[in-house]
N, C-alpha and C positions, 0 to 999 in steps of 0.2 A: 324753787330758786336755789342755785349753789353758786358758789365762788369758784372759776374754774383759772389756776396758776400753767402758766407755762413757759420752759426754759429753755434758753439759748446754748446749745451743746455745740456749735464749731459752725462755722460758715466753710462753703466747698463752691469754689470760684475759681479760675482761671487767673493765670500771674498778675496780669495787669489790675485787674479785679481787686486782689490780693491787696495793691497796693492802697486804691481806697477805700477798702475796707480796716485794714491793720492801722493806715497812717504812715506806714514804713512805704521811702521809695523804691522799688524794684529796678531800678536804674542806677547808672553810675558806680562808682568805684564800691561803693557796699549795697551791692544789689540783690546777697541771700539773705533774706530776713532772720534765717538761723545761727548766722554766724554773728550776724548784726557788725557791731563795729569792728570785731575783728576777720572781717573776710582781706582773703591774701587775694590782691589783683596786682592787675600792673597794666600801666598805660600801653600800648602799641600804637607810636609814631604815625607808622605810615598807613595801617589799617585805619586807624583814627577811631579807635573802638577798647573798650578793657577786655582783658584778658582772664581767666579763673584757670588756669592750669599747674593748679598746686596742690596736686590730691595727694602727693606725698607725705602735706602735713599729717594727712590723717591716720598715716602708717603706724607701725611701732617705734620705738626709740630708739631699738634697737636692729632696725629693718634696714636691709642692704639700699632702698632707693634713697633713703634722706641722705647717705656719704657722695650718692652717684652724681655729680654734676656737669657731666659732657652726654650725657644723653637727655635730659632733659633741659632745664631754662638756664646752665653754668653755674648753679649756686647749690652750697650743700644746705639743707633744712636743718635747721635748729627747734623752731617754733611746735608749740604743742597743739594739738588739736583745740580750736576753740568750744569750751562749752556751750549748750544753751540755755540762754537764758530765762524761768519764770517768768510767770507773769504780774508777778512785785515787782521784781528787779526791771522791766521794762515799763512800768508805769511811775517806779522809780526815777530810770533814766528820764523819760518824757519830761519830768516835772522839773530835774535836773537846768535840764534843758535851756528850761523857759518855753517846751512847747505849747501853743494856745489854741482851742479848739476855732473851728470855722462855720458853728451852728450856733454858741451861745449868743445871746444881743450884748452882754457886756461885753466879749472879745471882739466881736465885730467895728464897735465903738471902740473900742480901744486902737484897732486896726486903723480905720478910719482917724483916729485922731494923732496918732503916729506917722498917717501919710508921708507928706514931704521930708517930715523932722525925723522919719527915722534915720539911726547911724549909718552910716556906712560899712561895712564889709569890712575886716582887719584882714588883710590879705596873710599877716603874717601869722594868723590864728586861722588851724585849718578847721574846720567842720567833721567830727569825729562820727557821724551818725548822718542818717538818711533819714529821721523823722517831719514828717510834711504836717501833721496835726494830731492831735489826741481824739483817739475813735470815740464815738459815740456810746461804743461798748463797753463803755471803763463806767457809764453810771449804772452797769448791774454790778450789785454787790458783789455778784462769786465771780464775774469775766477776769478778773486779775487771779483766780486760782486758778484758772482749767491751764490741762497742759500743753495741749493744742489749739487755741482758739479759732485758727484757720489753718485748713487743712490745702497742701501741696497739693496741684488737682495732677493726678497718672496719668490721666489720657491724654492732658497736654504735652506735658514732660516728654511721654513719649513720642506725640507726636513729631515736636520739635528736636529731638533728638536721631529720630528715623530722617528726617526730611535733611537733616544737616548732613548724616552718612551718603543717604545716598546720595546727594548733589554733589561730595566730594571723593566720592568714589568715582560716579561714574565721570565727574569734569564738567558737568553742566553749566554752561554759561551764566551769569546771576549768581547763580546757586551754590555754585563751589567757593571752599576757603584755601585755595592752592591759587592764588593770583600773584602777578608782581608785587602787590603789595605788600602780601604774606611774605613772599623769600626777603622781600628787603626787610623784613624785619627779623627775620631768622640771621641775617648779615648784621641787622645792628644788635643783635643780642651776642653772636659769636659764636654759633649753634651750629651743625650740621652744614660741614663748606662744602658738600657735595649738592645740597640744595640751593646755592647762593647765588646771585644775578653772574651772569658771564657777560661781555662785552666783545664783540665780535671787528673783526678789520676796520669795514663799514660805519662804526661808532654805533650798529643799532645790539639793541641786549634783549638776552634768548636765558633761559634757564631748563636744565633738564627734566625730564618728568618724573617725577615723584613715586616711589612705588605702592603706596596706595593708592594710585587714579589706575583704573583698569585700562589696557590697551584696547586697540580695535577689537581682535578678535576675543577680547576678557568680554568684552561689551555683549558682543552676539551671543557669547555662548550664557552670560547672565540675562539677558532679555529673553532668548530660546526658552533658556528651564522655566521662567518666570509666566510664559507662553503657554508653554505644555501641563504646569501644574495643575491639578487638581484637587480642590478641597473636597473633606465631607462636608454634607448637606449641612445646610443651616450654621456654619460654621464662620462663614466670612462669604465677600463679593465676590464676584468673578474679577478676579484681577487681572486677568489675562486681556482684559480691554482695554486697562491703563497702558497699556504696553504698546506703543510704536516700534515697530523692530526697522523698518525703513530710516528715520530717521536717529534709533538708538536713542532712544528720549522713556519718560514713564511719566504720564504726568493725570491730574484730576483724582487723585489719590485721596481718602477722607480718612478720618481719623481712627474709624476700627480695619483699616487699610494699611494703615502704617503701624498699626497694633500687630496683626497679622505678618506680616515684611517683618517685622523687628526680628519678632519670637521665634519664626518658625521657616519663612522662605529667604530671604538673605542667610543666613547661617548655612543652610544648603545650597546656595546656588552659588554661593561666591567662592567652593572651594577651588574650581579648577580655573579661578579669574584672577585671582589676588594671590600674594606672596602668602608664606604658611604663619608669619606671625602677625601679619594684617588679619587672614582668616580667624585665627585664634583667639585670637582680641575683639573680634566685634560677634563672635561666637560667644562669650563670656557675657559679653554685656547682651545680648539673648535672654541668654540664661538667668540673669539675673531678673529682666522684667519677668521672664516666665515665672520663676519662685514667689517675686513681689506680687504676681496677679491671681497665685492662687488660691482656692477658695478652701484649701486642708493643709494649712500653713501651722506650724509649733515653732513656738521662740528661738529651737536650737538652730531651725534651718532660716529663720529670720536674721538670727547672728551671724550663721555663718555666712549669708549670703551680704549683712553688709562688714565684714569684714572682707570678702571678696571681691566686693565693687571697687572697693578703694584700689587695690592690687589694680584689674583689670585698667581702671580710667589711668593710673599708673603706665601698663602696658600704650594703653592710645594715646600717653603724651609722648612717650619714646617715639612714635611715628608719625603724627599730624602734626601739623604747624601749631605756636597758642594761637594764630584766629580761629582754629577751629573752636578754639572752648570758651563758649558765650556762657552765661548763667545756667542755660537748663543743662549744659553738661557737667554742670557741676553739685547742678541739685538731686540726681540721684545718690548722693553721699547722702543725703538727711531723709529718704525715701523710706529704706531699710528700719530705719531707728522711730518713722513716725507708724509704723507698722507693726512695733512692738505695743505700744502704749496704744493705740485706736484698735488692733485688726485690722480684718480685712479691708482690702483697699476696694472693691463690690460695693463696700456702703459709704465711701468715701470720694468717687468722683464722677467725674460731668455725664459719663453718658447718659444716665436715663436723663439727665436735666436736659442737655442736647437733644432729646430724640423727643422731649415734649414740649419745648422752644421750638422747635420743626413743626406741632401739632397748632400748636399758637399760633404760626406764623400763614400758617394754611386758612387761617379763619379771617386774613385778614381779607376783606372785599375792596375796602374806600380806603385809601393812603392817606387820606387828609382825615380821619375818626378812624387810626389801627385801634386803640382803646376799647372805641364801642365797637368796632368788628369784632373783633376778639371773645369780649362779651356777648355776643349778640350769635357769634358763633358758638361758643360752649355752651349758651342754655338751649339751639338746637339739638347738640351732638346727646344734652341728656336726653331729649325730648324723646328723641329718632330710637335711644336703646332704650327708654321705655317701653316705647312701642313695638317695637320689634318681639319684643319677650311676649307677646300676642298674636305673634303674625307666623304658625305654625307651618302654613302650606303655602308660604309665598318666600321666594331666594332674598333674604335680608344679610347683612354682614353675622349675625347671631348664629345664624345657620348656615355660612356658607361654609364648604366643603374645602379643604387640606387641599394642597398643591399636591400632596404625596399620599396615596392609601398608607393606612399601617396595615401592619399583616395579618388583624384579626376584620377587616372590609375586604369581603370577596367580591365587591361588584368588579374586581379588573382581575380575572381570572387566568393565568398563564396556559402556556401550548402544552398539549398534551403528545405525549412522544413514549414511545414504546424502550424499553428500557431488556438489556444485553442480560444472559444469564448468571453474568459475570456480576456485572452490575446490583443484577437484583441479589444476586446472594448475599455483596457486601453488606447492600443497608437493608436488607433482613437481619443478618447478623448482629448488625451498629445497633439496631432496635432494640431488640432481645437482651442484648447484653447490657445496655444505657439508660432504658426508660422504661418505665412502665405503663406506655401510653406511644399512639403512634406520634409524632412532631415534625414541625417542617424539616428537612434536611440540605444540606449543599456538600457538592462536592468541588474540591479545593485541586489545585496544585502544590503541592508541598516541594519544597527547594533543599536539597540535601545539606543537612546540617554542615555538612563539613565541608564540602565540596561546591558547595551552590550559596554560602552566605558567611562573608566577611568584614570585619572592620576597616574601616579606613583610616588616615593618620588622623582625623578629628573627630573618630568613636562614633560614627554615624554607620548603623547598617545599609551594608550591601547585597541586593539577593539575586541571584542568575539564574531566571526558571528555564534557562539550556540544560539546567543539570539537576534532575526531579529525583527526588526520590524513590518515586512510585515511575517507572514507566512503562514496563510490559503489563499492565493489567492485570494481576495476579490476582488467586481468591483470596489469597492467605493479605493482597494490601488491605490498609485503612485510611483511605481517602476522604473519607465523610465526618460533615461535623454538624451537629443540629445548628438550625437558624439562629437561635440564642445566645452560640457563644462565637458571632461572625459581629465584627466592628470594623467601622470605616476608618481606614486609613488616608494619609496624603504619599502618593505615589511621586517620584520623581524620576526623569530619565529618557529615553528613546522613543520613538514610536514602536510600537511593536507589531506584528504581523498580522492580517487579517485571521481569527479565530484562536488568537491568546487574549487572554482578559486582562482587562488594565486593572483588574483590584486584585487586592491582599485580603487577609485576614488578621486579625491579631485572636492568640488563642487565649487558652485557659492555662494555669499553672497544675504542677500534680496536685493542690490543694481543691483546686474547682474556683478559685477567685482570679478575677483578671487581673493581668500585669497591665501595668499603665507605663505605656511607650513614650509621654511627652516629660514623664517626671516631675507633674504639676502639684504631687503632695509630699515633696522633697527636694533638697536642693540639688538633688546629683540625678540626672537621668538614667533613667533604667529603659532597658530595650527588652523584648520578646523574642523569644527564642522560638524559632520556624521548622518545631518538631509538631507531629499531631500533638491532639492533646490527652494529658495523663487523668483521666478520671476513674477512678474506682466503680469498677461494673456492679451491676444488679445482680447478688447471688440469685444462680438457675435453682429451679426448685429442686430438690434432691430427693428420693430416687428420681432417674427421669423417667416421665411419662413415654408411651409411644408414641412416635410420630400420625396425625392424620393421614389420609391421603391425599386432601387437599391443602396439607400445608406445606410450604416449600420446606423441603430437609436442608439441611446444614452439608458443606463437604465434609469429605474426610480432611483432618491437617495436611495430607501429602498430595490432593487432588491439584493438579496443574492444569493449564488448558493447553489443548494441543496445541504446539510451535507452529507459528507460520511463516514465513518468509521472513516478517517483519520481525521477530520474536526470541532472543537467545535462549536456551535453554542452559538451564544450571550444571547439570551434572549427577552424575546416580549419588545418593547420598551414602557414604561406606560404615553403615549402621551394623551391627551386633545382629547375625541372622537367628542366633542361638535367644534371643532376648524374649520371654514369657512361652517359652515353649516346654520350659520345665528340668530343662538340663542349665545347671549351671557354668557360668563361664569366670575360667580359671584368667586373673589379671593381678601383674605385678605391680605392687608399688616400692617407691623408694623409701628412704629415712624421714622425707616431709611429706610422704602420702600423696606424693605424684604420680600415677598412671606413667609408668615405660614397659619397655617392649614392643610385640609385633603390633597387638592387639590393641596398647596407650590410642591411637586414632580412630581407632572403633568404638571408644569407648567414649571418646568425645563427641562424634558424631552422633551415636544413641543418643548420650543426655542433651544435644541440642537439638534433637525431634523430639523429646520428653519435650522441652522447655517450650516448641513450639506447637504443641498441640494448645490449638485454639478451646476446646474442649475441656482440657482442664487448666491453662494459664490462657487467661485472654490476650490479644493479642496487641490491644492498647496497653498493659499496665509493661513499663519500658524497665522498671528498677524490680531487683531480686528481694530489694527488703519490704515491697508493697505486697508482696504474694500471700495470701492466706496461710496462717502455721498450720493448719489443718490439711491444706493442698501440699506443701513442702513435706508434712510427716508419711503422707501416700507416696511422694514421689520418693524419698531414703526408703523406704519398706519396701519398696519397686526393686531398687535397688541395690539391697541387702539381701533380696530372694534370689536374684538372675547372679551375682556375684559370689564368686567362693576365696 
């Protein structure tokens, strides 16, 4: 027998949720529990709803938005950021109060005999606080110390905050906050007259359209990409179902749906729909979930990114109406900051709760006993994987088979196809010089660094495989990369032609570690650069052996395959004929030991068939300083002999 204790560390609930758990109401004028009584709102007349569009509080003191008052609500910001508040000072306040719990039998007796006779409302005393009862959770000793005692759930926040953009992006009926109601209140605040009800001959009133609501063809061309998209495996839904393009509509969207959309497909689809600081602003607030969600997070990119948020939500008040900013766009302010003190937001919110309230809910059989279904369901599901873990040679869920082989199940064997001389020399080559063992391989299209992949104004790459790198098939190319260092990308863009591939690669860096293209262990995105990749070869064994007869030989560095129609050729290379024949060649240099003269081109040309013999510099390593000192002292003794 032992005594076994166990402790309350934060509840993870959903807003409403929130509310009765905490006690705090999530509603009405002080609706962030974080700010508590000092959250800035303001009523909206004719929306009939509060407003939270004062992230400038949270700025600096000295920060250009708090002076600006014609871009935002006409008022310049004084006020400080509200702190928040422990869990003293709010058990404090409670008591303050006069708040009385709604479980104990004395308060209820007390309630009960208060009835009729309680006071009346003092209209002219306002209610400074939103407290509805005293939680439960204030009779564990330590609940008044933790720092968090409920945690902001992310995957709501997010949700409701994807589903708010895109209703008022695209103009959805219902769902957008760009209504008559909204400009009359942009007219009763004194805001933005270009937005303002207009009144027409006829007495009937028309107002212009807004330049975040995307036009017609903004609409097609964000539903198309949204269409065409493709994720990596096991990554999200096929979203491309949500999507009506007939009607210009997206709708049945679930919650790692809108996870998805936030982060990573609105940010690209909506550049060539929306104006460039609409784009920019809801690019930012991207970014910001994407830092907040990931799973190799450090406090500096924690800070920085909610000092960033504030900026941004700043940026979309300058352009949305206030109906657009309900509570949850206001609660990514305190996101950031609950993410310093808990971590990772992975052990912090609904989904897996969601996705086993899903399993729950599946058990249920009779509607009128969900309880004992429920029950009566999960002591099956043990039963069924008990047994299973015995049932060797019969198809049970224990042993069923992956939707996808991985690469080491050969039962799905690919086409066997007879491979060009060209070809095989390459990844004979890749082999020899990269591994010590044969490995799967691919061959790639590579997009010419300079010529074939560009930035955009919103720092997103751009890659145009019209313009390869590699296109005559050379020996001396390196097309090939093992299976290993080949990752899924999300592609965006055009159809493309029957027998161009719709995948990418992301490579390796000169180090051998991959770059990460989403920028999910940093606050600033980092992109991949669309050169082969820089790996340091496998030194050849030195002397070399002679060649087999049955092994395929290597070319020579200068072997080319004969031109054909289709084929340009280079050009004779104007190399040094005199070069290891034993006569030395007489060449001028100047004051800073520059090659001039007849002969300065001849001599550049030599050392750039020096440099390109695959034989003694490979023909992967791209940089001068990776080169073996031992290979560079061969190659000055090269050319300290041929030189006079």
């Amino acid at each position: 027998m032992f005594q076994l204790y166990a402790g309350l560390l934060w509840t993870i609930n959903d807003f409403p949720a929130y509310a009765n758990l905490s006690g705090w109401s999530t509603k009405g004028e002080y609706a962030c529990p974080n700010c508590n009584s000092e959250t800035d709102s303001v009523w909206l007349d004719n929306g009939h709803k509060w407003g939270f569009g004062s992230s400038k509080r949270f700025s600096p003191e000295d920060h250009k938005y708090r002076r600006d008052a014609k871009s935002f609500n006409g008022l310049r910001e004084y006020k400080q950021a509200p702190p928040t508040l422990p869990g003293v000072d709010l058990l404090t306040q409670i008591q303050s109060n006069g708040v009385i719990t709604q479980y104990k039998k004395e308060d209820m007796l007390t309630r009960q005999e208060m009835g009729p006779e309680r006071p009346k409302k003092d209209l002219l005393k306002k209610k400074k606080h939103n407290w509805k009862k005293k939680s439960i959770f204030y009779e564990l000793p330590y609940w008044q110390h933790n720092l968090i005692p409920h945690n902001l759930d992310v995957m709501h926040v997010e949700k409701n905050v994807c589903d708010n953009v895109l209703g008022t992006i695209m103009g959805a009926a219902g769902k957008t906050n760009d209504n008559l109601r909204s400009r009359c209140d942009l007219e009763a605040m004194g805001i933005r007259k270009q937005y303002h009800v207009k009144e027409r001959e006829d007495g009937t009133k028309y107002f212009e359209p807004a330049d975040f609501e995307m036009k017609n063809d903004g609409k097609d061309k964000f539903l198309l990409a949204l269409s065409q998209s493709r994720m990596p495996d096991d990554s999200a839904s096929n979203i491309a179902r949500r999507v009506h393009l007939k009607g210009c509509t997206i709708e049945g969207l679930k919650s790692h749906d809108n996870h998805t959309l936030l982060q990573q497909l609105i940010p690209l689809c909506i550049r060539s729909s929306l104006p460039k600081n609409v784009v920019e602003g809801l690019i930012d607030l991207g970014k910001f979930f994407k830092v907040l969600c990931s799973k190799l997070n450090c406090a500096a990119n924690l800070e920085e990114a909610r000092s960033r948020i504030i900026v941004t939500l700043c940026d979309l008040e300058k352009i949305f109406p206030p109906s657009f900013f309900d509570v949850m766009e206001h609660l990514p302010i305190h996101l950031a900051e609950e993410a310093l003190i808990a971590s990772a937001v992975q052990f912090r919110w609904m989904y897996p709760i969601e996705r086993y309230l899903l399993t729950l809910k599946q058990y249920v059989r009779q509607r009128a006993h969900p309880e004992a279904s429920i029950a009566n369901g999960y002591l099956m599901e043990e039963c069924m994987n008990f047994c299973s873990q015995y049932l060797k040679d019969m198809g049970c869920k224990s042993n069923r088979p992956f939707r996808r082989k991985n690469d080491e199940d050969n039962s799905k064997k690919g086409k066997t196809f007879l491979l060009s001389d060209v070809t095989r020399t390459q990844i004979h080559r890749w082999v020899l010089f990269h591994t010590d063992a044969v490995t799967p391989y691919l061959k790639c299209e590579w997009a010419h660094p300079s010529a074939g992949v560009k930035k955009d104004p919103f720092n997103f790459t751009l890659v145009n495989f019209r313009r390869l790198l590699y296109q005559n098939d050379r020996v001396r190319d390196e097309p090939f990369i093992l299976a290993s260092q080949a990752h899924q990308v999300t592609i965006f863009g055009k159809k493309r032609k029957v027998g161009r591939p719709r995948h990418m690669s992301k490579f390796l860096s000169p180090s051998g570690s991959a770059l990460s293209h989403n920028g999910s262990s940093s606050s600033q995105s980092s992109y991949t650069s669309l050169r082969p990749p820089l790996i340091p070869p496998t030194p050849l064994p030195s002397p070399p052996q002679p060649t087999p007869p049955s092994t395929l030989p290597l070319p020579a560095p200068d072997a080319q395959p004969q031109p054909t129609n289709n084929t340009v050729s280079r050009g004779h290379n104007k190399s040094i004929p005199e070069w290891n024949t034993g006569e030395k060649v007489n060449i001028i240099f100047d004051s800073k030991f520059q090659s001039v003269g007849e002969r300065a081109t001849q001599l550049k040309s030599q050392l750039g068939k020096i440099v390109r013999d695959g034989r003694r510099i490979p023909l992967t390593i791209m940089d001068w300083k990776s080169v073996d000192e031992k290979v560079k002292e061969g190659i000055w003794n090269e050319v300290k002999v041929n030189i006079s």
